[in-house]
C-alpha positions as CSV (number, residue, x, y, z in Angstrom):
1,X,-8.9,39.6,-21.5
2,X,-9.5,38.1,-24.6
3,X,-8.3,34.9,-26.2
4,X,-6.8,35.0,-29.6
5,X,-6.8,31.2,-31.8
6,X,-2.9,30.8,-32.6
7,X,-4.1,27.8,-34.5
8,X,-3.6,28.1,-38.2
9,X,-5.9,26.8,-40.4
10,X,-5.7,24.1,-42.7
11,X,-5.9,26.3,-45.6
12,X,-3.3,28.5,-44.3
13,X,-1.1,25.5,-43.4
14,X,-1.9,24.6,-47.9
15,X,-1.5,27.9,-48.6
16,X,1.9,28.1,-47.0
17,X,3.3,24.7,-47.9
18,X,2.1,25.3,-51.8
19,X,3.5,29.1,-51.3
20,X,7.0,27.6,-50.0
21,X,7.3,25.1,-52.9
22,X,6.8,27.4,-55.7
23,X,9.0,29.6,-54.1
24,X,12.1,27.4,-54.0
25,X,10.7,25.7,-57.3
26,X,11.1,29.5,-59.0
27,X,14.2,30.5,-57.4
28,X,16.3,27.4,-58.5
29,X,14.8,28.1,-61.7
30,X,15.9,31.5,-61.3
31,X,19.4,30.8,-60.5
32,X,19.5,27.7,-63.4
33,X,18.2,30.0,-66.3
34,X,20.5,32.8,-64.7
35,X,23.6,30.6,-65.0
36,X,22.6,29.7,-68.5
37,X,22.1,33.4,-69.6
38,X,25.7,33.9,-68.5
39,X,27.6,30.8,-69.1
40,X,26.4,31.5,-72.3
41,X,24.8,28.2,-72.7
42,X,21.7,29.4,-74.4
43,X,22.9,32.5,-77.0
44,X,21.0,35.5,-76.1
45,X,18.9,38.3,-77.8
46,X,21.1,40.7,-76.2
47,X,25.0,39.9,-75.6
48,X,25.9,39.6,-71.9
49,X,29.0,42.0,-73.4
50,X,27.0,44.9,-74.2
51,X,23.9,44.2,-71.4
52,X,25.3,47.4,-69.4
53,X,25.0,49.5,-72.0
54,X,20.9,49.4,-71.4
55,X,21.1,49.0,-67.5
56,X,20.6,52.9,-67.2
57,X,17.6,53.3,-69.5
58,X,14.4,53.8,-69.1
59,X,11.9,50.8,-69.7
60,X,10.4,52.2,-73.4
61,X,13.9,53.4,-74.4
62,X,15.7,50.2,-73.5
63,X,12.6,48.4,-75.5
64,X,12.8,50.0,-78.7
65,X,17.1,50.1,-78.6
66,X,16.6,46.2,-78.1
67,X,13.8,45.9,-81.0
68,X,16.0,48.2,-83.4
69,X,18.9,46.7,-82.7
70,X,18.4,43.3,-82.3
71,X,14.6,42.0,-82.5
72,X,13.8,44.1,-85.3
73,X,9.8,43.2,-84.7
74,X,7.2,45.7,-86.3
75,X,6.1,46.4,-82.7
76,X,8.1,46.9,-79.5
77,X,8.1,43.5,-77.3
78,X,5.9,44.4,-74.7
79,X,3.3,42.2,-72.5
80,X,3.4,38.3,-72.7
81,X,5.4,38.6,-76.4
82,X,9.0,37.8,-74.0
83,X,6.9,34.0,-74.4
84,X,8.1,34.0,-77.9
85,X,11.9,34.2,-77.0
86,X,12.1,31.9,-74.2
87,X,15.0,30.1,-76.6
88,X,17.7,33.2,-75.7
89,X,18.9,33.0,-72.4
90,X,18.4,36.3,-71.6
91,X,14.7,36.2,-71.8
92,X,14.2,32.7,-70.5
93,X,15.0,34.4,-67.0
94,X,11.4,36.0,-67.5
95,X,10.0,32.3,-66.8
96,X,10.9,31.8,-63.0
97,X,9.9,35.3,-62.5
98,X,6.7,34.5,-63.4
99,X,6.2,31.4,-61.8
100,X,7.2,33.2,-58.9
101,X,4.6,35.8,-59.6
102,X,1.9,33.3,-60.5
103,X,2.2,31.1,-57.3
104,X,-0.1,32.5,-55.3
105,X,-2.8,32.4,-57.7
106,X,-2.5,28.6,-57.6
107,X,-2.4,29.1,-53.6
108,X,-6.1,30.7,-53.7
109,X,-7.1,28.2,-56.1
110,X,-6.4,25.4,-54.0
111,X,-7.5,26.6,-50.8
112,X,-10.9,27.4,-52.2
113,X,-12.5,23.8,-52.0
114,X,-11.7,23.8,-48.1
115,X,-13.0,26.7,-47.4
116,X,-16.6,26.2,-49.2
117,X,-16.6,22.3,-47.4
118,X,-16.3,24.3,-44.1
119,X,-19.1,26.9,-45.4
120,X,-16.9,29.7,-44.7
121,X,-18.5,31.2,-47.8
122,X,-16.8,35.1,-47.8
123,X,-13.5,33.3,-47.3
124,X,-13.7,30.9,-50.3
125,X,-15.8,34.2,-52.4
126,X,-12.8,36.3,-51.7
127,X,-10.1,33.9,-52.2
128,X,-11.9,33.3,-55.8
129,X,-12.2,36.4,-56.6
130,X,-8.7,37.3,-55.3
131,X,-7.3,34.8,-57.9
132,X,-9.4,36.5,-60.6
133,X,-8.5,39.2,-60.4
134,X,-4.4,38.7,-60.5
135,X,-4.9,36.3,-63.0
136,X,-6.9,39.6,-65.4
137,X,-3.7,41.4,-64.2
138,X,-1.3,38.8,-65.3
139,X,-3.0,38.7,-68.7
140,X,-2.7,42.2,-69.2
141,X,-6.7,42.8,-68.9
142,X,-6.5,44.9,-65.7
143,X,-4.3,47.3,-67.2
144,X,-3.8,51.1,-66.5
145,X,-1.8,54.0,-65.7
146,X,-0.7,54.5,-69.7
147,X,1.9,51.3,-69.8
């Protein structure tokens, strides 16, 4: 019979606390920047009025009806370029969606240290490259499929 360590780790233990934080950190934000989209707080790019009108689009059509009918930018607003409307409510929701995708990349980060001072070397090597590569994805580097 063999014996199984139920024991987490201390960089599993950092990993889940920093992990839980960020979580609850992006989804207050979520609901704050939510309530401010449709309170109507912030104005918006597109009017919470006529937002159903796009819900059944697809992505590429509902970009260039929202660039010709509003943004009226020489190129659609795809990537990062939502950074450059986080005034309008409606696109300040994009920020706790990406804190909320970003966490974990912070989470590697941190538990790297630990595991090189413990010389578990293919942990920390994996955990660093793990955080490269999501942050080339982020950044639009890593990108494929024709999008």
């Amino acid at each position: 019979m063999s014996h199984h360590n139920t024991q987490a780790t201390e960089e599993q233990v950092l990993y889940a606390d920093i992990l839980e934080k960020g979580m609850f950190a992006g989804l207050a934000l979520m609901v704050i920047t939510f309530a401010l989209y449709v309170l109507g707080i912030m104005p918006s790019i597109v009017p919470v009025s006529e937002i159903s009108i796009y819900w059944s689009q697809p992505v590429h059509d509902y970009l260039v009806a929202i660039n010709t009918n509003f943004l009226h930018w020489e190129t659609l607003p795809v990537g990062w370029s939502w950074m450059k409307l986080l005034g309008y409510g409606d696109f300040l929701n994009f920020l706790p969606v990406a804190i909320l995708s970003g966490i974990t990349i912070v989470c590697y980060l941190v538990i790297t240290p630990g595991l090189f001072a413990r010389k578990d070397r293919a942990m920390a090597i994996m955990a660093l490259a793990e955080a490269v590569i999501l942050t080339l994805a982020a950044s639009g580097v890593l990108s494929g499929g024709g999008h």
